[in-house]
TORPA-4810 file (N, C-alpha, C, O; in nm, 3 decimals):
<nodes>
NODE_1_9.211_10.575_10.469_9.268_10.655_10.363_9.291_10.575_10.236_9.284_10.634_10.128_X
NODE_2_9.319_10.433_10.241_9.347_10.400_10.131_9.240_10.354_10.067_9.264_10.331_9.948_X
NODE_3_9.111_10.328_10.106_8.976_10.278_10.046_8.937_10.436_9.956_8.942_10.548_10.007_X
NODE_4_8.910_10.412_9.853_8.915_10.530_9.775_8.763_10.588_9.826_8.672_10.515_9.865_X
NODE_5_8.760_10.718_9.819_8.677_10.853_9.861_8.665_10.901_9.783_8.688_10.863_9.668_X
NODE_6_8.605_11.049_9.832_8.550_11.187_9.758_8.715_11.226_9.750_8.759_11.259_9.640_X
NODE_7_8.803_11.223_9.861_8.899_11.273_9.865_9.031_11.220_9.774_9.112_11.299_9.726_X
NODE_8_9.039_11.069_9.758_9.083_11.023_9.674_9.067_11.047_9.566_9.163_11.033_9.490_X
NODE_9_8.944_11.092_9.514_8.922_11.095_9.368_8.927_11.203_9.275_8.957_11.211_9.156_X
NODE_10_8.869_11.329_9.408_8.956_11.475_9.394_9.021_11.451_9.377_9.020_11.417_9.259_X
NODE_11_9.160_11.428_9.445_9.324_11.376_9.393_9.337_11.336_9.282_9.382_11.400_9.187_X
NODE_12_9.294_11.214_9.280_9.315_11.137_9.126_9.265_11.250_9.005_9.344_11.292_8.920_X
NODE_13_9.157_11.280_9.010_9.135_11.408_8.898_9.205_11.524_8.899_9.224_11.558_8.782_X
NODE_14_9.252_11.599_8.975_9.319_11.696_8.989_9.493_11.661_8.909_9.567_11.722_8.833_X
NODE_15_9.496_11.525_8.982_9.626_11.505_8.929_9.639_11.447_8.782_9.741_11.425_8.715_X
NODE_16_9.561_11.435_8.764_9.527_11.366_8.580_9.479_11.452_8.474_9.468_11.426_8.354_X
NODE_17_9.445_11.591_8.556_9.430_11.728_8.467_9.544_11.841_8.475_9.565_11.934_8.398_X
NODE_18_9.600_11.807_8.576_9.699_11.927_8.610_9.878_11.865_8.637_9.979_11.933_8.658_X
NODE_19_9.868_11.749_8.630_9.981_11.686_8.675_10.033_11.644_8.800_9.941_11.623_8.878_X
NODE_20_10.158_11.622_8.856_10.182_11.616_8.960_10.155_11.697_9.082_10.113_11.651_9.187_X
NODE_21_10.192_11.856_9.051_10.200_11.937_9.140_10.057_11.958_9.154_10.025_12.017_9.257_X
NODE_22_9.962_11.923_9.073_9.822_11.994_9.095_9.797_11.872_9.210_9.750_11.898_9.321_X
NODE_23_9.832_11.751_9.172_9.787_11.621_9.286_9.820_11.668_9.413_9.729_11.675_9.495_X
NODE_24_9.936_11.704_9.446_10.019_11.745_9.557_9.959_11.856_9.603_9.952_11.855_9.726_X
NODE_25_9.902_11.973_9.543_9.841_12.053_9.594_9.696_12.022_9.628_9.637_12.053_9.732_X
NODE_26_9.658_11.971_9.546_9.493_11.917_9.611_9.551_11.828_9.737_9.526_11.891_9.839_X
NODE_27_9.605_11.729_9.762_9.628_11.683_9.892_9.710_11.767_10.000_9.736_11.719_10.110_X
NODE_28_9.737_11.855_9.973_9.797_11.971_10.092_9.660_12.027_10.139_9.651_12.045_10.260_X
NODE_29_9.567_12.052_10.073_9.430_12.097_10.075_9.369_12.008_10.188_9.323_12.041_10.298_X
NODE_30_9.384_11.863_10.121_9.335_11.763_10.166_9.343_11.802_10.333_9.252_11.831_10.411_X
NODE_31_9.462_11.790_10.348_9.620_11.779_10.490_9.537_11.902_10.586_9.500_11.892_10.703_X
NODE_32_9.524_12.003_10.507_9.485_12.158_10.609_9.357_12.074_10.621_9.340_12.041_10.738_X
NODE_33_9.247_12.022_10.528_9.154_12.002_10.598_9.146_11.937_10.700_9.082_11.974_10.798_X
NODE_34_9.220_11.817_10.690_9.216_11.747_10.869_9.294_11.776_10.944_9.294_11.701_11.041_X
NODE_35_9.377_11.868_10.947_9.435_11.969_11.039_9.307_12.027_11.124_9.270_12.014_11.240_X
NODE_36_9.256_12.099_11.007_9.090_12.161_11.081_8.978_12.064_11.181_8.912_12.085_11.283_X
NODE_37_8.998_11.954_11.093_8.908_11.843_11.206_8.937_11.821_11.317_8.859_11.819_11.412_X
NODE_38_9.056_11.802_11.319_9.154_11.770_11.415_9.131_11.845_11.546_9.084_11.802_11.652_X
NODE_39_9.177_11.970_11.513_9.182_12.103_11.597_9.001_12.090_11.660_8.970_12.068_11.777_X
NODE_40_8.909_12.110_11.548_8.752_12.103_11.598_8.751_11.962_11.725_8.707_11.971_11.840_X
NODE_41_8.799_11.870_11.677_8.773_11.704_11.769_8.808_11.762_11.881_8.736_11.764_11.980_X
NODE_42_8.986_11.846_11.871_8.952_11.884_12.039_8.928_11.968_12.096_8.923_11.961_12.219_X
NODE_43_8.900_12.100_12.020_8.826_12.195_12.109_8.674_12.150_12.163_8.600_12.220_12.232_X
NODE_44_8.646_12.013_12.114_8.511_11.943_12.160_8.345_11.931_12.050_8.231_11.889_12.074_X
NODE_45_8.413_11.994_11.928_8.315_11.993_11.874_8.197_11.841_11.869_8.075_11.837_11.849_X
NODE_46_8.286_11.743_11.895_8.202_11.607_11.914_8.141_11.653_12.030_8.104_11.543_12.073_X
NODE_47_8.097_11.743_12.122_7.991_11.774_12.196_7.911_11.813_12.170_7.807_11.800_12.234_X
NODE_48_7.922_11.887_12.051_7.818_12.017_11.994_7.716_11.938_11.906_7.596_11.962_11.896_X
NODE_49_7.798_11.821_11.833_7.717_11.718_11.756_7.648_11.626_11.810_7.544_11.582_11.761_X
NODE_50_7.704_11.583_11.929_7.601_11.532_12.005_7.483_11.562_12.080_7.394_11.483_12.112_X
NODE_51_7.492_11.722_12.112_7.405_11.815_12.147_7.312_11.838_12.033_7.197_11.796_12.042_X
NODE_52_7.336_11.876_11.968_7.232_11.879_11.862_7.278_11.805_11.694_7.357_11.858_11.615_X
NODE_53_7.220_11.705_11.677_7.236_11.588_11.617_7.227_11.634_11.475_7.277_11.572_11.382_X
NODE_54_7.149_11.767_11.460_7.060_11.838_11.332_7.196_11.882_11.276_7.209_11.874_11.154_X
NODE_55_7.305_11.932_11.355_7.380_12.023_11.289_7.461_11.915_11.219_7.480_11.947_11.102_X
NODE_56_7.525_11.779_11.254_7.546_11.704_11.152_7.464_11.677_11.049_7.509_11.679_10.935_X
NODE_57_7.354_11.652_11.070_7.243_11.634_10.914_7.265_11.754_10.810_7.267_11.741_10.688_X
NODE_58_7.282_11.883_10.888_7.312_11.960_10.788_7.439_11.923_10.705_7.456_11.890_10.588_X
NODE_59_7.528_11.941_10.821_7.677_11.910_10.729_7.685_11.818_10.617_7.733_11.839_10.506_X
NODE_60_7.620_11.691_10.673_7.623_11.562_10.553_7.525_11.645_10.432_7.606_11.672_10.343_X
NODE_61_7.433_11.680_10.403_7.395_11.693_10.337_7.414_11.814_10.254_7.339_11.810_10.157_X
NODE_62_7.497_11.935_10.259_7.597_12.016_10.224_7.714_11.985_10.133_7.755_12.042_10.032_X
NODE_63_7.776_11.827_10.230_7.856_11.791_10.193_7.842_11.693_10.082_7.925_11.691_9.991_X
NODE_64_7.763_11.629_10.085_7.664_11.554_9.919_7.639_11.639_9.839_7.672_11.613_9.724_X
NODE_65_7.588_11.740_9.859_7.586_11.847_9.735_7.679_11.898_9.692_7.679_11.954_9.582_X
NODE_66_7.784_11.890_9.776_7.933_11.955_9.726_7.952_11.830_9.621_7.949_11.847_9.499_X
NODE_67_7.968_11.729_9.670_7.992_11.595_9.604_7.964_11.578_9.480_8.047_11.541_9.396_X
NODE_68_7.808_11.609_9.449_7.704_11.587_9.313_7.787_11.732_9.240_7.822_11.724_9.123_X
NODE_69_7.808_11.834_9.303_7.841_11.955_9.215_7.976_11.897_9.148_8.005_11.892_9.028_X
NODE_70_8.037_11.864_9.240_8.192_11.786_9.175_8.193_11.691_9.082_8.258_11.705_8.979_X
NODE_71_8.131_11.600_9.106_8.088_11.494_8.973_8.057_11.540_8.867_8.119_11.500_8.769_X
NODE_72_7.914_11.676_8.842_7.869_11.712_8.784_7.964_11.815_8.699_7.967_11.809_8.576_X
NODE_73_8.009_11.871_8.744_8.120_11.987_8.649_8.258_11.872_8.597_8.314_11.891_8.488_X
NODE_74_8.294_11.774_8.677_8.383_11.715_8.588_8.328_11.635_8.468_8.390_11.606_8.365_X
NODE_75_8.174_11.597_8.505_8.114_11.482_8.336_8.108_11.646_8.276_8.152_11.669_8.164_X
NODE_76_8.065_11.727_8.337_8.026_11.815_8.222_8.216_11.865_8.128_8.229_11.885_8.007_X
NODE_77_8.287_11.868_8.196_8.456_11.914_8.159_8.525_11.812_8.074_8.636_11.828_8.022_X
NODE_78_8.432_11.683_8.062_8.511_11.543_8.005_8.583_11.589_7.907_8.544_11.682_7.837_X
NODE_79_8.680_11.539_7.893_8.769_11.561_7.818_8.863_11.716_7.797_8.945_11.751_7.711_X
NODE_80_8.837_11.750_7.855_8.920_11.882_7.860_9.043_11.872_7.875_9.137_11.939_7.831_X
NODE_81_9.034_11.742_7.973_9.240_11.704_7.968_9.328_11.681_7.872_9.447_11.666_7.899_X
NODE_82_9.280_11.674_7.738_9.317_11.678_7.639_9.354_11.790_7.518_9.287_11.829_7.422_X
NODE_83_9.489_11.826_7.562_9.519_11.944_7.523_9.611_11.903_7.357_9.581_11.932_7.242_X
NODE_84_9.708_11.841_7.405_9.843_11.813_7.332_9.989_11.866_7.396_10.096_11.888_7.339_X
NODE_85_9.956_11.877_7.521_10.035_11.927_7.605_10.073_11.832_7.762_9.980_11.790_7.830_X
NODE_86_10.163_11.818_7.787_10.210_11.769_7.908_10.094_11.781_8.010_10.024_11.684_8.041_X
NODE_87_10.072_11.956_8.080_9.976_11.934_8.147_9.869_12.037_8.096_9.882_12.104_7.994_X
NODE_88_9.743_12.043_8.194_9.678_12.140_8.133_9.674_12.245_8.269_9.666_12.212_8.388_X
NODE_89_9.682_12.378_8.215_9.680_12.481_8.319_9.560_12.476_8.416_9.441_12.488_8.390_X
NODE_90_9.634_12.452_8.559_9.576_12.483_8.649_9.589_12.562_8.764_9.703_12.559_8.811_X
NODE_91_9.489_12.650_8.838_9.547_12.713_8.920_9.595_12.674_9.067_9.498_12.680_9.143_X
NODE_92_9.696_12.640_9.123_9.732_12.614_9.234_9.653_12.674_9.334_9.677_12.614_9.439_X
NODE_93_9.540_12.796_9.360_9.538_12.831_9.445_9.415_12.776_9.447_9.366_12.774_9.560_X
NODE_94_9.328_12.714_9.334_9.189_12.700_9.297_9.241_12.547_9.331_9.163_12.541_9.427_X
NODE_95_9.291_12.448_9.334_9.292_12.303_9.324_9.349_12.296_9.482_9.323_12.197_9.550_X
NODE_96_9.436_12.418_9.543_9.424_12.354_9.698_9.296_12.385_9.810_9.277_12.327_9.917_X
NODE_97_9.201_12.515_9.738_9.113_12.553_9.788_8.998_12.451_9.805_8.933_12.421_9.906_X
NODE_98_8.989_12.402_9.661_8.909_12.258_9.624_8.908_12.196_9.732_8.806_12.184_9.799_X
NODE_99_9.022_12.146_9.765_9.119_12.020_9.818_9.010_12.040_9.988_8.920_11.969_10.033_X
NODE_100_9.063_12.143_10.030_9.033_12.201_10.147_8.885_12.186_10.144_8.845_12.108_10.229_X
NODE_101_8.788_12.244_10.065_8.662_12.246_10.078_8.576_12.099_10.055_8.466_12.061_10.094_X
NODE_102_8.695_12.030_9.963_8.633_11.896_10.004_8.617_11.821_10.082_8.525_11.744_10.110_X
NODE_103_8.755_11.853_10.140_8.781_11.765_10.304_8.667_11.793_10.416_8.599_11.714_10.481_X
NODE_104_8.672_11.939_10.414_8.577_11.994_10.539_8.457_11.969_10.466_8.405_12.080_10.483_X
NODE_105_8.380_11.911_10.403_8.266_11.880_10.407_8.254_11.733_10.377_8.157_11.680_10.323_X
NODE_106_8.336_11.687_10.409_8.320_11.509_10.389_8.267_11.497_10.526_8.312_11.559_10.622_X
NODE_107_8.156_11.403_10.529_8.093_11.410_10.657_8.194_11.307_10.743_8.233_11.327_10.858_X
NODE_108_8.226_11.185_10.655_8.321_11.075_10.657_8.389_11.132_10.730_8.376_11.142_10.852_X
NODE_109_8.488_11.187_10.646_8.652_11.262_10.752_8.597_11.317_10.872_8.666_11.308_10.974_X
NODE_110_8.466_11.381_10.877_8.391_11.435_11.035_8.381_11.386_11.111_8.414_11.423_11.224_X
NODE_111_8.303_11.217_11.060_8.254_11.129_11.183_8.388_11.059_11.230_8.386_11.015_11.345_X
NODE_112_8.512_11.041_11.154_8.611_10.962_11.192_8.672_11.071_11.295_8.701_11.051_11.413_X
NODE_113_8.683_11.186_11.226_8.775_11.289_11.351_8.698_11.306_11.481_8.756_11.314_11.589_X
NODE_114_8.558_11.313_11.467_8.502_11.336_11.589_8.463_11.205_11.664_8.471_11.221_11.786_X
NODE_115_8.421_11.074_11.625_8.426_10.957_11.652_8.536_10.887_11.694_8.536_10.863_11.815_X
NODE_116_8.612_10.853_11.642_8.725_10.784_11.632_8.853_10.854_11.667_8.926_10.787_11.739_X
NODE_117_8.892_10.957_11.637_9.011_11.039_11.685_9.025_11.004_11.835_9.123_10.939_11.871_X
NODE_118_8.926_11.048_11.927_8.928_11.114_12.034_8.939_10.938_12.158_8.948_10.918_12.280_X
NODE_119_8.932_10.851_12.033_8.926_10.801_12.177_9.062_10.680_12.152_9.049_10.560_12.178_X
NODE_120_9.173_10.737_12.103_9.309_10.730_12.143_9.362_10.855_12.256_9.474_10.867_12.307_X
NODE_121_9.262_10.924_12.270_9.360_11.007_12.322_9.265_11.003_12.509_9.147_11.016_12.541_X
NODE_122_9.380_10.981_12.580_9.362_10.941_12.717_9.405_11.087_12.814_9.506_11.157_12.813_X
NODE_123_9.286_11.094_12.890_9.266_11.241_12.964_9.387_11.236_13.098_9.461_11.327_13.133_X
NODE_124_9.376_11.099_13.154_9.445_11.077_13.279_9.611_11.089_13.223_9.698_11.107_13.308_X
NODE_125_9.635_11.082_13.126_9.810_11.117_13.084_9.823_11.267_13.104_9.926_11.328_13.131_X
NODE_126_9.732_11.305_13.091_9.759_11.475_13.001_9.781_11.523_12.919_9.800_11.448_12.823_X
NODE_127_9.794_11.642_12.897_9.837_11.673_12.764_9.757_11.664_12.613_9.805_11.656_12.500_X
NODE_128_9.613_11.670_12.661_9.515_11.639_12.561_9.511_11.702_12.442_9.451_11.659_12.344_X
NODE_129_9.586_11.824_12.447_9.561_11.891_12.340_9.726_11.866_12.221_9.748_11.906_12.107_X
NODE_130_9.807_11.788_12.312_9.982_11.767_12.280_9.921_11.632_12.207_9.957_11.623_12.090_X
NODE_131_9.831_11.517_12.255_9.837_11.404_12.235_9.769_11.415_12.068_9.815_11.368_11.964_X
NODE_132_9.621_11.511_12.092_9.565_11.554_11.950_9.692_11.569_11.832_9.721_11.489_11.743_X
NODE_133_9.743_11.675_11.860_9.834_11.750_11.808_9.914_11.638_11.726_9.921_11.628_11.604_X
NODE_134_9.974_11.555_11.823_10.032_11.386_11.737_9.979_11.330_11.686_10.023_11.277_11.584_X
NODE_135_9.809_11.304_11.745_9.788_11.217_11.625_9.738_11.272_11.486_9.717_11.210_11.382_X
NODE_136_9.726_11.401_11.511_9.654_11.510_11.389_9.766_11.465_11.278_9.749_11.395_11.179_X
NODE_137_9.873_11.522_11.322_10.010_11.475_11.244_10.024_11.335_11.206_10.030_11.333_11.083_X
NODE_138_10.030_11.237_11.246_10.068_11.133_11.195_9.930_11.129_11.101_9.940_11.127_10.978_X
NODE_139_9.842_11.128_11.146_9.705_11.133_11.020_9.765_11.244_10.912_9.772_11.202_10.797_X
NODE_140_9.805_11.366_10.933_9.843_11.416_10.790_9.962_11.370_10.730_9.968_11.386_10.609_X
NODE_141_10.076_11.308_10.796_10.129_11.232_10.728_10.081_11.093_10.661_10.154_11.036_10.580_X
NODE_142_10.012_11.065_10.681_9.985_10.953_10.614_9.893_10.954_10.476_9.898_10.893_10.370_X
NODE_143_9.786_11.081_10.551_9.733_11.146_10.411_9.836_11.210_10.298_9.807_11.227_10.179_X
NODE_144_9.946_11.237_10.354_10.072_11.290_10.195_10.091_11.100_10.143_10.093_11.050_10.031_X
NODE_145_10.100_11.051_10.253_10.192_10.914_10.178_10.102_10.891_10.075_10.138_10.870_9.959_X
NODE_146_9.967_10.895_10.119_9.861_10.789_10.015_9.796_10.898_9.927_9.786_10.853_9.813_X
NODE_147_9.749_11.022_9.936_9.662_11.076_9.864_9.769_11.146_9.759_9.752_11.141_9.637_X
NODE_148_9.881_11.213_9.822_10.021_11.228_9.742_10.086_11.151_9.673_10.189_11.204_9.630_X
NODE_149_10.073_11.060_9.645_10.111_10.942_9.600_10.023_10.860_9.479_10.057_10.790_9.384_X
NODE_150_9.881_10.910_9.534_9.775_10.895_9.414_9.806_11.028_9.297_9.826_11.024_9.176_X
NODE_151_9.801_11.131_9.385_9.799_11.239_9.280_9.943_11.240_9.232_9.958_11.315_9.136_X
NODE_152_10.045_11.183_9.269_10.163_11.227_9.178_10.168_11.097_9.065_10.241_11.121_8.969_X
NODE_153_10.120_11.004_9.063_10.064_10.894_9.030_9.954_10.917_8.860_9.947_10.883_8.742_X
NODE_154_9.901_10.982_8.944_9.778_11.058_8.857_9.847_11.148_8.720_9.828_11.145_8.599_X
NODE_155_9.923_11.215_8.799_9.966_11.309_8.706_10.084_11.217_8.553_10.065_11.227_8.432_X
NODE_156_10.144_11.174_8.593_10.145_11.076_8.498_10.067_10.975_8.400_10.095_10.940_8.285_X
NODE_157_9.954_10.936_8.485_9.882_10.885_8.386_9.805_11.006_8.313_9.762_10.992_8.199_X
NODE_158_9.792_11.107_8.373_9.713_11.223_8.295_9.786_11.282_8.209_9.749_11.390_8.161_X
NODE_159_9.918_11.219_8.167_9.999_11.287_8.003_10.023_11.173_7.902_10.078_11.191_7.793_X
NODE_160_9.975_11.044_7.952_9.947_10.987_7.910_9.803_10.952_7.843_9.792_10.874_7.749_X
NODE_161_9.715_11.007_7.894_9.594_11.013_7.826_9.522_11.092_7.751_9.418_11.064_7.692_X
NODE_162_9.614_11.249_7.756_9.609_11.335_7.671_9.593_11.330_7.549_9.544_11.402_7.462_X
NODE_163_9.652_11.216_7.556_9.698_11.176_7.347_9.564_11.099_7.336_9.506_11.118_7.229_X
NODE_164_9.510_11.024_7.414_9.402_10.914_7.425_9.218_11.002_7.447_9.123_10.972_7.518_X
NODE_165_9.236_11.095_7.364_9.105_11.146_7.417_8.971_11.075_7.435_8.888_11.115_7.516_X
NODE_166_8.950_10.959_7.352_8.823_10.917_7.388_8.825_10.831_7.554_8.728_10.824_7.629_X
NODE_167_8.931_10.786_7.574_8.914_10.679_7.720_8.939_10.778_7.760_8.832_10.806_7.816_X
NODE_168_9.048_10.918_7.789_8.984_11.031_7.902_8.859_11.087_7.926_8.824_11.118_8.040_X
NODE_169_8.772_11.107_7.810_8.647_11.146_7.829_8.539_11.002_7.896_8.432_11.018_7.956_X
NODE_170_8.587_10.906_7.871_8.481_10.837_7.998_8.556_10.812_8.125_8.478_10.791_8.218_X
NODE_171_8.684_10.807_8.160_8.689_10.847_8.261_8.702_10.929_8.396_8.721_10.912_8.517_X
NODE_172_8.671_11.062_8.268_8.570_11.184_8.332_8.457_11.125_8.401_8.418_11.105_8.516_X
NODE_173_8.419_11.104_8.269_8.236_11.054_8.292_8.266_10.930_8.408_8.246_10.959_8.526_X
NODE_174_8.300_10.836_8.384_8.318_10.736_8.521_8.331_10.815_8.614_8.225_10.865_8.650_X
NODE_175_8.441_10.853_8.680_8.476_10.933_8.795_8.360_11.051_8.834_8.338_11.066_8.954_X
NODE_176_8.281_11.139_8.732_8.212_11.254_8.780_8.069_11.119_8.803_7.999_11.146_8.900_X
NODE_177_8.043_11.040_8.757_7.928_10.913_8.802_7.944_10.902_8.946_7.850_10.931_9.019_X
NODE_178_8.054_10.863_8.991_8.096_10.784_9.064_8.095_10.933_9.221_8.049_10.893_9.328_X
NODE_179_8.134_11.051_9.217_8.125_11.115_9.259_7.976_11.176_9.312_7.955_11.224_9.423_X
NODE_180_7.866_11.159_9.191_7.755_11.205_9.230_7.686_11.061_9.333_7.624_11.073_9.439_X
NODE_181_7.724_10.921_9.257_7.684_10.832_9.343_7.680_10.833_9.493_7.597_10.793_9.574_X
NODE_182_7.843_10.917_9.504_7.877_10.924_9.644_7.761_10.988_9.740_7.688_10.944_9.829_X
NODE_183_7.780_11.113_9.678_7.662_11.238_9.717_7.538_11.204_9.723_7.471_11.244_9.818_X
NODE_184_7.486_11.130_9.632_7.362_11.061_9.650_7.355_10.967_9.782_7.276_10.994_9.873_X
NODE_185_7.417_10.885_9.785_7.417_10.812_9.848_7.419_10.862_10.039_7.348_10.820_10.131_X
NODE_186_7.532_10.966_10.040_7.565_11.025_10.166_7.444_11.101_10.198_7.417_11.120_10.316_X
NODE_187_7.362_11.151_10.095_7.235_11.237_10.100_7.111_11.122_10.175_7.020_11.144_10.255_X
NODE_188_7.150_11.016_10.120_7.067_10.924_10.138_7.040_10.880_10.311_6.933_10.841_10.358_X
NODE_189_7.152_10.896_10.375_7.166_10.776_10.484_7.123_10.844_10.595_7.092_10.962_10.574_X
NODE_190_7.108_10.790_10.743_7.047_10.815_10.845_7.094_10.844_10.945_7.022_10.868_11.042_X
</nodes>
């Protein structure tokens, strides 16, 4: 979580256009999304991917295009954060929806929930679906500490740069770069 992402950077933008509460709401987004992974890891979906290998290729590459679209509408929005105003209007229901649709298509957050989740959790204790359930939670807590923390973070520096329009407009442009890189890149791999 703390190595910066697609998901991090959603945050960071969200919260540097909309302020605090928009940060906080894109990472509640964030939170339901690996809630969702979570829940998929143990109803077994890491079977279904291993069964047929294609249906991850799809996902990753869905999820890169989500990526490039995100990059792409924020270089194209550069500077828009620049109002003369504290924050700039955003809709809460549109920045947690974001939030959410970014998460569930990060292939990343996929391979860790379906990879890595499952094998803290030990069959011979019981309770497989109680043990998920904990660690789902402590993973969404930790996603408020750090991605909540970027975006409330964010939102401060984003009324601060309001006044600064030319360095907000490249670090639009940086950040929507840096986003398509991602996508490219995730498009790229094997």
């Amino acid at each position: 979580m703390i190595a910066p992402g697609p998901d991090m950077l959603f945050v960071l933008g969200c919260g540097m256009r909309g302020g605090a509460r928009a940060g906080l709401l894109a990472t509640a987004g964030l939170a339901t999304g690996e809630a969702v992974h979570v829940l998929l890891a143990a109803g077994g979906l890491t079977a279904l991917f291993t069964a047929v290998p294609q249906a991850f290729v799809v996902l990753r590459i869905v999820g890169a295009g989500y990526l490039a679209y995100l990059g792409i509408r924020m270089i194209r929005q550069r500077g828009d954060l620049v109002s003369g105003t504290d924050t700039v209007e955003v809709s809460g229901r549109r920045v947690y929806l974001s939030g959410l649709l970014t998460n569930l298509s990060n292939p990343k957050m996929i391979a860790f929930s379906m990879a890595f989740l499952p094998q803290f959790v030990d069959p011979a204790l019981g309770g497989v679906w109680v043990q998920f359930a904990v660690l789902g939670l402590i993973f969404i807590v930790l996603e408020f500490m750090v991605d909540g923390t970027v975006g409330v973070f964010a939102g401060r520096i984003g009324t601060w740069l309001r006044h600064r329009r030319a360095l907000s407009r490249r670090i639009d442009t940086a950040t929507g770069g840096i986003l398509i890189i991602l996508g490219l890149r995730l498009a790229a791999e094997r």
